[in-house]
ROVOZA-630311 format. One record per residue (C-alpha): residue number from 1; y, z, x. Coordinates in nm, 4 decimals, always signed. Layout:
PT   n        Y        Z        X
PT NUM        Y        Z        X
...
END
This chain:
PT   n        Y        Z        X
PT   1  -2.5764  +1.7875  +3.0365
PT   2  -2.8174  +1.5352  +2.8857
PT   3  -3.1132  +1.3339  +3.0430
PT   4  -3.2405  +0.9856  +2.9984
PT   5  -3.4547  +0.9158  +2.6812
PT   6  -3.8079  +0.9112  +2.7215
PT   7  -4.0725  +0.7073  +2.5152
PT   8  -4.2366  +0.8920  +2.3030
PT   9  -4.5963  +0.8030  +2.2068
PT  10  -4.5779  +0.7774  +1.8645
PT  11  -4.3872  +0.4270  +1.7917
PT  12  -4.0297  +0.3987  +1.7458
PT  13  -3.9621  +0.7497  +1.8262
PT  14  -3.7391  +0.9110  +2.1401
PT  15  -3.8085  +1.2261  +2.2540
PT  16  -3.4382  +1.3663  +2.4536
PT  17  -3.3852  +1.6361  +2.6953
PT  18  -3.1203  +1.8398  +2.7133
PT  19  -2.9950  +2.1678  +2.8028
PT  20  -2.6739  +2.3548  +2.7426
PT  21  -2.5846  +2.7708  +2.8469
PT  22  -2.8987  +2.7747  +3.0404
PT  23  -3.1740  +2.6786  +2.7356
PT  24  -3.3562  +2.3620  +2.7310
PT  25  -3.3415  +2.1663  +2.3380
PT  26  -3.5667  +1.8661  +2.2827
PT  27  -3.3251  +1.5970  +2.0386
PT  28  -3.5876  +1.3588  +1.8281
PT  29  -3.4490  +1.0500  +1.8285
PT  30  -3.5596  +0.7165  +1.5871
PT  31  -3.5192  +0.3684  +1.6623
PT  32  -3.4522  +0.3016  +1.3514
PT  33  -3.1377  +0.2944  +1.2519
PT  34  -3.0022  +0.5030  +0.9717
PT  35  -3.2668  +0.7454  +1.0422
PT  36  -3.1932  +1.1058  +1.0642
PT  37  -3.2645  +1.2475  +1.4044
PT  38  -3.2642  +1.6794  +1.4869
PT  39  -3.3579  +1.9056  +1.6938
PT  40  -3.7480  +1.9504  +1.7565
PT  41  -3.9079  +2.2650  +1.6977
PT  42  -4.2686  +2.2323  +1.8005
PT  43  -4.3793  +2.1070  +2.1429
PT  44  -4.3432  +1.7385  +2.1907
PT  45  -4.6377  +1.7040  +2.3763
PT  46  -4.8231  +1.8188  +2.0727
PT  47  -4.8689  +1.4806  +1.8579
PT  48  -4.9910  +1.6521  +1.5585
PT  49  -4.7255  +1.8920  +1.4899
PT  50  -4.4746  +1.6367  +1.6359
PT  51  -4.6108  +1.3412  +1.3599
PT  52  -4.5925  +1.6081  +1.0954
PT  53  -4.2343  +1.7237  +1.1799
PT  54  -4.1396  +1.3256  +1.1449
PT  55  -4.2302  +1.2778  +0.8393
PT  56  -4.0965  +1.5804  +0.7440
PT  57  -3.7498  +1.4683  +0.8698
PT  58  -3.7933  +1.1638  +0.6969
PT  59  -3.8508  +1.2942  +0.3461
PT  60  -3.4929  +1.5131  +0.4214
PT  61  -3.3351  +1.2358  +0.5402
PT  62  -3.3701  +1.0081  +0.2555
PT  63  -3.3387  +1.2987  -0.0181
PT  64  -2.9498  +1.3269  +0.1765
PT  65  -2.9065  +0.9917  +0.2012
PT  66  -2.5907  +0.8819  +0.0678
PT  67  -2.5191  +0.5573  -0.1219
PT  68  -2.1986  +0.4020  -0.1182
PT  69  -2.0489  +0.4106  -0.4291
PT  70  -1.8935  +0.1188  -0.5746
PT  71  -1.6459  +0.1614  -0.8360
PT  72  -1.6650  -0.1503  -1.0539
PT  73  -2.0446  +0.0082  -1.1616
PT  74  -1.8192  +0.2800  -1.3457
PT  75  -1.5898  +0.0429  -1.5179
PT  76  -1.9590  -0.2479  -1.6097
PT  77  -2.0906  +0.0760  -1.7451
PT  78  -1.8276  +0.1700  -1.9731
PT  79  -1.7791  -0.1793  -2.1026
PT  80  -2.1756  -0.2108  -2.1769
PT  81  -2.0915  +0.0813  -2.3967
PT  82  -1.8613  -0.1507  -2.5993
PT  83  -1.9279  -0.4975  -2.8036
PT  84  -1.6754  -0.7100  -2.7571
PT  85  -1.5776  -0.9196  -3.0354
PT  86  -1.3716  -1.2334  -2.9427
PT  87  -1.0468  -1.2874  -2.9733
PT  88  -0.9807  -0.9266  -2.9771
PT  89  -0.7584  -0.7068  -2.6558
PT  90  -1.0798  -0.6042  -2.4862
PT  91  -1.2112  -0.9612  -2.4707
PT  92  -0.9034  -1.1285  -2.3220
PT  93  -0.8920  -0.8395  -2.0849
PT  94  -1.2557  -0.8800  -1.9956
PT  95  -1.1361  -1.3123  -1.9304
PT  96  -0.9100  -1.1764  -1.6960
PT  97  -1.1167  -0.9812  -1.4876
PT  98  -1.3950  -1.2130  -1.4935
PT  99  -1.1172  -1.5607  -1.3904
PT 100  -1.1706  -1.6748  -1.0757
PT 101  -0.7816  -1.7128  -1.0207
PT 102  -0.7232  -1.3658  -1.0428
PT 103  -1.0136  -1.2742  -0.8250
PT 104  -0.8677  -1.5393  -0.5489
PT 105  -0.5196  -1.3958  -0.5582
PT 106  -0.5589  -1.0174  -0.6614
PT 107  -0.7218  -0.8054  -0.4034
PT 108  -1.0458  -0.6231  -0.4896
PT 109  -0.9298  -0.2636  -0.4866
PT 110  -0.6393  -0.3677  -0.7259
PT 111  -0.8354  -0.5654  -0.9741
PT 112  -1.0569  -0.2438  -1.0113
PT 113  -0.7368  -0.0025  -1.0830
PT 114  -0.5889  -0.2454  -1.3440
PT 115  -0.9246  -0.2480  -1.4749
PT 116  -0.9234  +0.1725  -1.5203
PT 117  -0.6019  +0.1666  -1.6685
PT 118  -0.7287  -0.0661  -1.9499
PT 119  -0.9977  +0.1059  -1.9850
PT 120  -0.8083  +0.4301  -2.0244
PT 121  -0.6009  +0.2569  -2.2468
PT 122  -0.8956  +0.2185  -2.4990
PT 123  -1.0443  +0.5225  -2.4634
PT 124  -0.6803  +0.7165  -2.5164
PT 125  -0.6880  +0.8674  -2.8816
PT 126  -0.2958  +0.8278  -2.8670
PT 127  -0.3185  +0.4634  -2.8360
PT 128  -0.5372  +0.4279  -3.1282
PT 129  -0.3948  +0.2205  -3.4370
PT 130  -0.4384  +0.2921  -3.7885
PT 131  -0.5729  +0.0431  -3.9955
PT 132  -0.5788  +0.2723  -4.2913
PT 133  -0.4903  +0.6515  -4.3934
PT 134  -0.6788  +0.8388  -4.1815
PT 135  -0.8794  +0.5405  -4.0528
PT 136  -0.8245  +0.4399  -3.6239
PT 137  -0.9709  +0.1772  -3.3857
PT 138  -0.9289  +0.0966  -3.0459
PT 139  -0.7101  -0.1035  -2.9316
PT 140  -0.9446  -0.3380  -2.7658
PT 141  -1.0266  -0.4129  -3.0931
PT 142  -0.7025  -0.5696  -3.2293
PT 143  -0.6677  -0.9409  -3.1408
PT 144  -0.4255  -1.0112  -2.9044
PT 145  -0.2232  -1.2600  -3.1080
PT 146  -0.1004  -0.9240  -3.3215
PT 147  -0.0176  -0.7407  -2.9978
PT 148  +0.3370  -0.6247  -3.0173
PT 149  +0.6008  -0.4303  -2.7904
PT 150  +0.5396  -0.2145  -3.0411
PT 151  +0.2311  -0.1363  -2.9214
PT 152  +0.3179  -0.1867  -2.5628
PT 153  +0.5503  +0.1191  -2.5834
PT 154  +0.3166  +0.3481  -2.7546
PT 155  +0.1010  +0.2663  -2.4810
PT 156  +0.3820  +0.4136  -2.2405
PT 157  +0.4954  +0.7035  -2.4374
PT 158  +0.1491  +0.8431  -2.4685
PT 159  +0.2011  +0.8862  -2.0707
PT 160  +0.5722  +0.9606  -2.1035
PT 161  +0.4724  +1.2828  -2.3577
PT 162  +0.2096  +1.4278  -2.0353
PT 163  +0.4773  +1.3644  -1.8140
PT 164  +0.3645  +1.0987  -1.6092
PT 165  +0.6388  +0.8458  -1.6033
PT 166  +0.4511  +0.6647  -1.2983
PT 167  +0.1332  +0.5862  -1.4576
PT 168  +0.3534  +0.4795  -1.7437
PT 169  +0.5247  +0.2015  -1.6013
PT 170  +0.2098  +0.0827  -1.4394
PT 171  +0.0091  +0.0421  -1.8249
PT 172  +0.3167  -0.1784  -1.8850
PT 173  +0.3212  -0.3918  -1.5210
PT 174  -0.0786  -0.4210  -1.6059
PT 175  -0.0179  -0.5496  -1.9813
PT 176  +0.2702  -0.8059  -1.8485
PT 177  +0.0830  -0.9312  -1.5974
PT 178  -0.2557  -0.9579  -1.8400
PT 179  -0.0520  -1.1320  -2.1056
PT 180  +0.1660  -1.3490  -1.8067
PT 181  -0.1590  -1.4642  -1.6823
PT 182  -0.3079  -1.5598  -2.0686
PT 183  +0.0333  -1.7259  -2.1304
PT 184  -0.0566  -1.9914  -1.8314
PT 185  -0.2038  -2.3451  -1.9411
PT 186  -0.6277  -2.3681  -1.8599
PT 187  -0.6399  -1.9772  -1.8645
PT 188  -0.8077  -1.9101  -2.1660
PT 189  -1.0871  -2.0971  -2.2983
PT 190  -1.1287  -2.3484  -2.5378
PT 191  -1.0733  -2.1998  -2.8853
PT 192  -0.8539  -1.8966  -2.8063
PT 193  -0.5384  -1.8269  -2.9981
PT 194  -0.2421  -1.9250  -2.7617
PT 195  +0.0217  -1.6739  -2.6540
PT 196  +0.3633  -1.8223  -2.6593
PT 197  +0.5702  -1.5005  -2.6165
PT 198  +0.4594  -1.1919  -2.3726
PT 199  +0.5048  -0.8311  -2.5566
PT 200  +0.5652  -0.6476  -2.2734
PT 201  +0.8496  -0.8674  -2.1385
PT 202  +1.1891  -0.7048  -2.1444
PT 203  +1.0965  -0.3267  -2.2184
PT 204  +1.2959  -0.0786  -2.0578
PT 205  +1.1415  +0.0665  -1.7195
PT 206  +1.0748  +0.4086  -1.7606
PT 207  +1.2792  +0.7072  -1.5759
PT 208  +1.1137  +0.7967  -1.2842
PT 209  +1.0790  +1.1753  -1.1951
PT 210  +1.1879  +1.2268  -0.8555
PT 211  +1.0064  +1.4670  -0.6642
PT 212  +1.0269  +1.2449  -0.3102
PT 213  +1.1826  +1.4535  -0.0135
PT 214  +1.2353  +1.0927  +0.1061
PT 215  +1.4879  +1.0450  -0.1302
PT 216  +1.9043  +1.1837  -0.1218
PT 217  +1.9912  +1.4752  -0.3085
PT 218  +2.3469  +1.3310  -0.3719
PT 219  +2.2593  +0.9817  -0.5190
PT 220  +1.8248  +1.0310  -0.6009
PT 221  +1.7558  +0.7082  -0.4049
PT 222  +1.6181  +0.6241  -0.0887
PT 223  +1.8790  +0.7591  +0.1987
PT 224  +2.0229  +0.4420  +0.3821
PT 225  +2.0294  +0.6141  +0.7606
PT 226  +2.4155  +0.7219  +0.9222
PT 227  +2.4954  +0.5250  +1.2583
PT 228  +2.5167  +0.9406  +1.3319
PT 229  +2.1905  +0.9988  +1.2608
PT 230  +2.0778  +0.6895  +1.4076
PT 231  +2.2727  +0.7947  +1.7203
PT 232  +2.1227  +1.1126  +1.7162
PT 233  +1.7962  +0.9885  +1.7412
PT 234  +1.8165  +0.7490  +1.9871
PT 235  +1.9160  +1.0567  +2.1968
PT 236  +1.6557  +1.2557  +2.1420
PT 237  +1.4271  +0.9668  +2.2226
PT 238  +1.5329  +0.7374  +2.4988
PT 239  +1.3853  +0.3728  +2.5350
PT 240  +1.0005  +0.4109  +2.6610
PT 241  +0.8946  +0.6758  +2.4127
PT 242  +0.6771  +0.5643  +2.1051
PT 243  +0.9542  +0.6530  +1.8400
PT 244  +1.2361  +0.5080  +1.9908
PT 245  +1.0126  +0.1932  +1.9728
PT 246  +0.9536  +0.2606  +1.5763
PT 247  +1.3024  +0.2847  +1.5404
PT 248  +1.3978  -0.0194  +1.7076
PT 249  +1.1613  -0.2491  +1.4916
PT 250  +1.2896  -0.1677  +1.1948
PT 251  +1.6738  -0.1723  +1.3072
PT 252  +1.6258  -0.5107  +1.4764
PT 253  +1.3876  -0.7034  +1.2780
PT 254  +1.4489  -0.5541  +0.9020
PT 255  +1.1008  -0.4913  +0.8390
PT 256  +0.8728  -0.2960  +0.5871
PT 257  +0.6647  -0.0044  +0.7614
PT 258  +0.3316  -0.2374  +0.6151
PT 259  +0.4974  -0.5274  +0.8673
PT 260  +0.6564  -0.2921  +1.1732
PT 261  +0.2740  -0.1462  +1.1730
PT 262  +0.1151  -0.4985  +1.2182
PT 263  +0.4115  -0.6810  +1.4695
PT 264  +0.2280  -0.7361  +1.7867
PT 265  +0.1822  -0.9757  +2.0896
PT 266  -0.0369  -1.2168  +1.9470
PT 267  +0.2893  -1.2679  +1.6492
PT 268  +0.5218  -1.3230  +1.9432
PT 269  +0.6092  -1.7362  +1.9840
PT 270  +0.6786  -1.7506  +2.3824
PT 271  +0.8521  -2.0911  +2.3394
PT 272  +1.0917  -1.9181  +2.0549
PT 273  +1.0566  -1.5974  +2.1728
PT 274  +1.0482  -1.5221  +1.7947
PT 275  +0.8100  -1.3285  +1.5641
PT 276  +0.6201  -1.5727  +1.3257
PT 277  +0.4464  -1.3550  +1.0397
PT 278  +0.3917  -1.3319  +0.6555
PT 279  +0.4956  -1.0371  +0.5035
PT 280  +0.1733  -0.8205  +0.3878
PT 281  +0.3135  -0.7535  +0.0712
PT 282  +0.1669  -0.9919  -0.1593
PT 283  +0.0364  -1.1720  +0.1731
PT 284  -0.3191  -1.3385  -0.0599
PT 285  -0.0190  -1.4850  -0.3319
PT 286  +0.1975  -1.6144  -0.0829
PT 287  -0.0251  -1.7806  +0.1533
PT 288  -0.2080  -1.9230  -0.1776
PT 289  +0.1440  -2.0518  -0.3041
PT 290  +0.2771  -2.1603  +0.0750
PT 291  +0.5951  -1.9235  -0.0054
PT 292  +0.8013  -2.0241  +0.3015
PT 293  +1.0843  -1.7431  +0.1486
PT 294  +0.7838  -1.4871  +0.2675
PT 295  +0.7371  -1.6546  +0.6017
PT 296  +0.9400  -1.4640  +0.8667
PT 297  +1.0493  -1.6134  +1.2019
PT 298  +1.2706  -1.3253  +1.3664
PT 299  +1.4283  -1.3856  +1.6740
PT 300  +1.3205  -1.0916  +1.9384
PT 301  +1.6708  -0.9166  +2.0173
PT 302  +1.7903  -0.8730  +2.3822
PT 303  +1.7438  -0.4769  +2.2560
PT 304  +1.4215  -0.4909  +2.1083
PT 305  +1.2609  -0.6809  +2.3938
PT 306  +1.3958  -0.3871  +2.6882
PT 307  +1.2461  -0.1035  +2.4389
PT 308  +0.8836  -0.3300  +2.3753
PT 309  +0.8959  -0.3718  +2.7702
PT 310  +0.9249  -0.0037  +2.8724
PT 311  +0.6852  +0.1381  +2.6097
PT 312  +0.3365  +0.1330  +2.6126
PT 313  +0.1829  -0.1393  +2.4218
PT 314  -0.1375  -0.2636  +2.2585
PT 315  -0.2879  -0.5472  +2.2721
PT 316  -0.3319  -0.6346  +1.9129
PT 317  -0.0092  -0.4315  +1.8127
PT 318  +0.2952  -0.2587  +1.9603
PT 319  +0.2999  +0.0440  +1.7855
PT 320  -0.0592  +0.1873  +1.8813
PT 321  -0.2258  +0.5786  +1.8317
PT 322  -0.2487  +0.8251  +2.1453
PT 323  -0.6206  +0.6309  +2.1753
PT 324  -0.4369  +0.3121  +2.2236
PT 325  -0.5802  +0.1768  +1.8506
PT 326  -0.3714  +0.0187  +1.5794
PT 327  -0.1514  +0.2305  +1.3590
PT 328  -0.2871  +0.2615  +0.9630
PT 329  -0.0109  +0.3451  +0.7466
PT 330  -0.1052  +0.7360  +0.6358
PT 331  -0.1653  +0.7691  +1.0262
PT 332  +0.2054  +0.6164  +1.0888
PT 333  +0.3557  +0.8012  +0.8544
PT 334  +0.2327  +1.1586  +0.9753
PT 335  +0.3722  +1.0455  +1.3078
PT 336  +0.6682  +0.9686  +1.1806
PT 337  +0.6519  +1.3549  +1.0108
PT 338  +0.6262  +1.4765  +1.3621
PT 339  +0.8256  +1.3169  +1.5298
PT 340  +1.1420  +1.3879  +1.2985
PT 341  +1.0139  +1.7600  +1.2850
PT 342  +1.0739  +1.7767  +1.6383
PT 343  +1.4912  +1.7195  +1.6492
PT 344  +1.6753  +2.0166  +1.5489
PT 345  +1.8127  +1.9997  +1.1664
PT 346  +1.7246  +1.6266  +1.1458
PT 347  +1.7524  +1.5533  +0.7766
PT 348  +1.4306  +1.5271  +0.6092
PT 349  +1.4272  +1.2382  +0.3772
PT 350  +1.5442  +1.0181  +0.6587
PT 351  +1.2261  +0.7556  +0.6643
PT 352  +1.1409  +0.4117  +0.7138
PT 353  +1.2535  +0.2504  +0.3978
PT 354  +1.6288  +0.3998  +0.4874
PT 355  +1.6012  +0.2409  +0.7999
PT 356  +1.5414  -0.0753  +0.6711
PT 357  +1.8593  -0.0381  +0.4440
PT 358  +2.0593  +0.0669  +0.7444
PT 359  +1.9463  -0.2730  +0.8534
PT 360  +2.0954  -0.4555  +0.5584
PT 361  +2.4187  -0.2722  +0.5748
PT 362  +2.4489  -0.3538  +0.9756
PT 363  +2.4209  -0.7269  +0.8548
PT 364  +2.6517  -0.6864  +0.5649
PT 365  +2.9246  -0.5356  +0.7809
PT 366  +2.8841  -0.8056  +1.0791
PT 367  +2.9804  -1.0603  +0.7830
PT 368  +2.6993  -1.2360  +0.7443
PT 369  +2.6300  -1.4447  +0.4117
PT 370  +2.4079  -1.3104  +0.1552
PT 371  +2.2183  -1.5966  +0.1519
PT 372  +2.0703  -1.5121  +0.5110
PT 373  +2.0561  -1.1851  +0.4464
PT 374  +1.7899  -1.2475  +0.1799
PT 375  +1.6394  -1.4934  +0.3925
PT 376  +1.5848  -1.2431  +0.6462
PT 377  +1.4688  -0.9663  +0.4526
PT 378  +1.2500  -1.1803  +0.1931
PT 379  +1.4310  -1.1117  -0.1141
PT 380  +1.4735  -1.3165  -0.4502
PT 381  +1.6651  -1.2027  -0.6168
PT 382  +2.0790  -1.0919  -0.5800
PT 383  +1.9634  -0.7619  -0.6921
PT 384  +1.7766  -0.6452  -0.4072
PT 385  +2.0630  -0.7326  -0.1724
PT 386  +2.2893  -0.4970  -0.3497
PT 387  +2.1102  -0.2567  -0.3803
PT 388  +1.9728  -0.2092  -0.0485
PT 389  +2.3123  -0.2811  +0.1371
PT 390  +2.5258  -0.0807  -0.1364
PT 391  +2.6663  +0.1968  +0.0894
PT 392  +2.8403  -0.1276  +0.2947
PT 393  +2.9164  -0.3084  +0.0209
PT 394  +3.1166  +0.0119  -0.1412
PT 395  +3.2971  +0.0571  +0.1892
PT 396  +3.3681  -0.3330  +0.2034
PT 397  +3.4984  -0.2961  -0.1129
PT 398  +3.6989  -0.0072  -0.0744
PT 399  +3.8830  -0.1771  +0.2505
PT 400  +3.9464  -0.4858  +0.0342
PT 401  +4.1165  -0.2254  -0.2445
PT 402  +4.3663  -0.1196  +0.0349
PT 403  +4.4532  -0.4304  +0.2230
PT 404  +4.5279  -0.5610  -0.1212
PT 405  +4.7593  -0.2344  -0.2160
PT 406  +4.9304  -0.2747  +0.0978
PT 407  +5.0251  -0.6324  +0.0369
PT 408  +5.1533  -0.4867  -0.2750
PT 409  +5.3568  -0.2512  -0.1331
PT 410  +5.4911  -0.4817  +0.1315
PT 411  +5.6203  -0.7495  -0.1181
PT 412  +5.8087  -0.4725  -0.3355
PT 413  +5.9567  -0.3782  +0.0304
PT 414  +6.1182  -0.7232  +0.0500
END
């Protein structure tokens, strides 16, 4: 039970009442915001002790204060360390960072990761080249015109060797997208030595580990969900109930969880009564490039519109926490935990992604073109289709085998 603040004297100070198990606590309060405010322990009708307790307060307060960190400091710190010499791998890399194309298109939190894994790059011993017996430099101070795939690789294996196939393959996404972007006319300044070929184009991808629940014992990918275990859920969860509504966004719209978690009213085109959205995933590029292949305009499905109209809604989103607030991803995803926890030997690497390739198979085995079916689903290239809708491809395939072995076998008949 709490009281109304009271004006304190002593300017820009509160002084609150209240009381809890039967004793009485005075709260100091500040106007000022940021301010620490605590419990008072002298008498607050005594101004002395009071004005001495505030400044006391004060002096805690701001030797706890905390400042937000920002990571770029870290990475400006490191490279003061270093002289750059021009031409070199650590000057084009420090172009990059510093071209206002990149800024516009990569987001901020990206732009500082690449920017650790260069710098880890030139501070890894292993990645060092010899110049001489016995004699090693950095490898932000080679010039970039001598960069090889020879080099690119040896950046790799040096992860490969600690077993860390993942951060692998991203030192070689960040090197052929560094050298991509150099390759591009009115990049580079005046002067530079032009790059004509990129050295990290065409190496191998690197053999992931998998350690993923989320992915199939039998085959090591991503498990395209059963029309059983689809069934199965949609049992255990009739239309109205949050997950039933999950389920249905990504069966009848296709989606990524980054897109399901974002689909709300204010998407919905009443004339159409269609969703009109751009993808998330490289939303900044596509928007910059007016991608219309990442431009979805999904028609709402007799079925999804009875399961958005019997469950509980946002206004902002459809899919919305037990306080009625958007879904983040980490938060949708521990949901999603629970909620499969919950039906009796439910397979556990049954998740989003699978749903979106049970998607791609439905479409696949209603006979639609492939050409729609990457319109749909935002693909570029024939590869993705395959691979998402291979489980109905196989089984299209293998019903083509025996319709053609039975014509066979009819014609030696005759």
């Amino acid at each position: 039970m709490s009281e109304k603040k009271k004006k304190h004297p002593i300017a820009g100070v509160f002084v609150k009442k209240t009381s809890s198990k039967g004793h009485v606590y005075h709260n100091l309060v500040f106007q000022k915001k940021g301010i620490y405010y605590g419990r008072l322990q002298s008498d607050p009708d005594d101004l002395e002790a009071l004005q001495l307790e505030i400044e006391q307060l004060v002096l805690q307060r701001k030797s706890r204060r905390k400042v937000k960190f920002d990571p770029s400091v870290l990475f400006k710190k490191r490279e003061s360390e270093r002289v750059v010499t021009p031409n070199t791998l650590g000057w084009l890399v420090k172009q990059y960072r510093n071209s206002a194309n990149v800024r516009l298109v990569v987001e901020r939190k990206t732009l500082h990761d690449k920017e650790l894994i260069f710098e880890s790059v030139f501070q890894d011993k292993d990645c060092e080249y010899e110049i001489k017996r016995g004699l090693f430099i950095s490898l932000a101070d080679i010039p970039y015109k001598d960069i090889t795939s020879y080099h690119i690789r040896r950046i790799a294996d040096a992860k490969l060797e600690r077993g860390l196939p993942g951060a692998a393959e991203k030192r070689i996404r960040c090197f052929k997208e560094l050298f991509n972007w150099a390759m591009e006319e009115g990049n580079l300044p005046p002067g530079a030595h032009a790059i004509h070929k990129n050295p990290a184009a065409g190496l191998k991808k690197t053999k992931m580990q998998v350690t993923s629940k989320a992915r199939c014992e039998c085959c090591k990918k991503h498990h395209t969900w059963t029309e059983e275990e689809i069934q199965l859920w949609e049992e255990f969860y009739p239309i109205g109930t949050k997950p039933r509504l999950w389920l249905d966004l990504h069966l009848y719209t296709g989606c990524r969880i980054s897109d399901v978690e974002r689909l709300g009213p204010p998407m919905v085109n009443r004339n159409t009564n269609c969703l009109e959205f751009v993808e998330h995933k490289n939303a900044k590029l596509n928007e910059r490039e007016s991608n219309t292949r990442k431009k979805q305009n999904l028609p709402i499905l007799p079925e999804l519109e009875e399961s958005i109209r019997a469950t509980p809604t946002g206004m902002k989103t459809f899919l919305v926490t037990h306080r009625g607030m958007p879904y983040s991803k980490n938060c949708l995803n521990a949901d999603i935990r629970k909620w499969r926890e919950a039906i009796p030997n439910f397979p556990k690497y049954c998740t989003s992604h699978g749903l979106r390739k049970a998607a791609s198979c439905r479409m696949i085995e209603a006979g639609i073109t492939p050409d729609l079916i990457m319109a749909v689903f935002g693909w570029k290239s024939i590869r993705d289709f395959e691979s998402y809708g291979e489980n109905a491809l196989q089984a299209r395939k293998e019903s083509d085998v025996k319709k053609v072995i039975g014509s066979i076998g009819r014609k030696r008949k005759r």
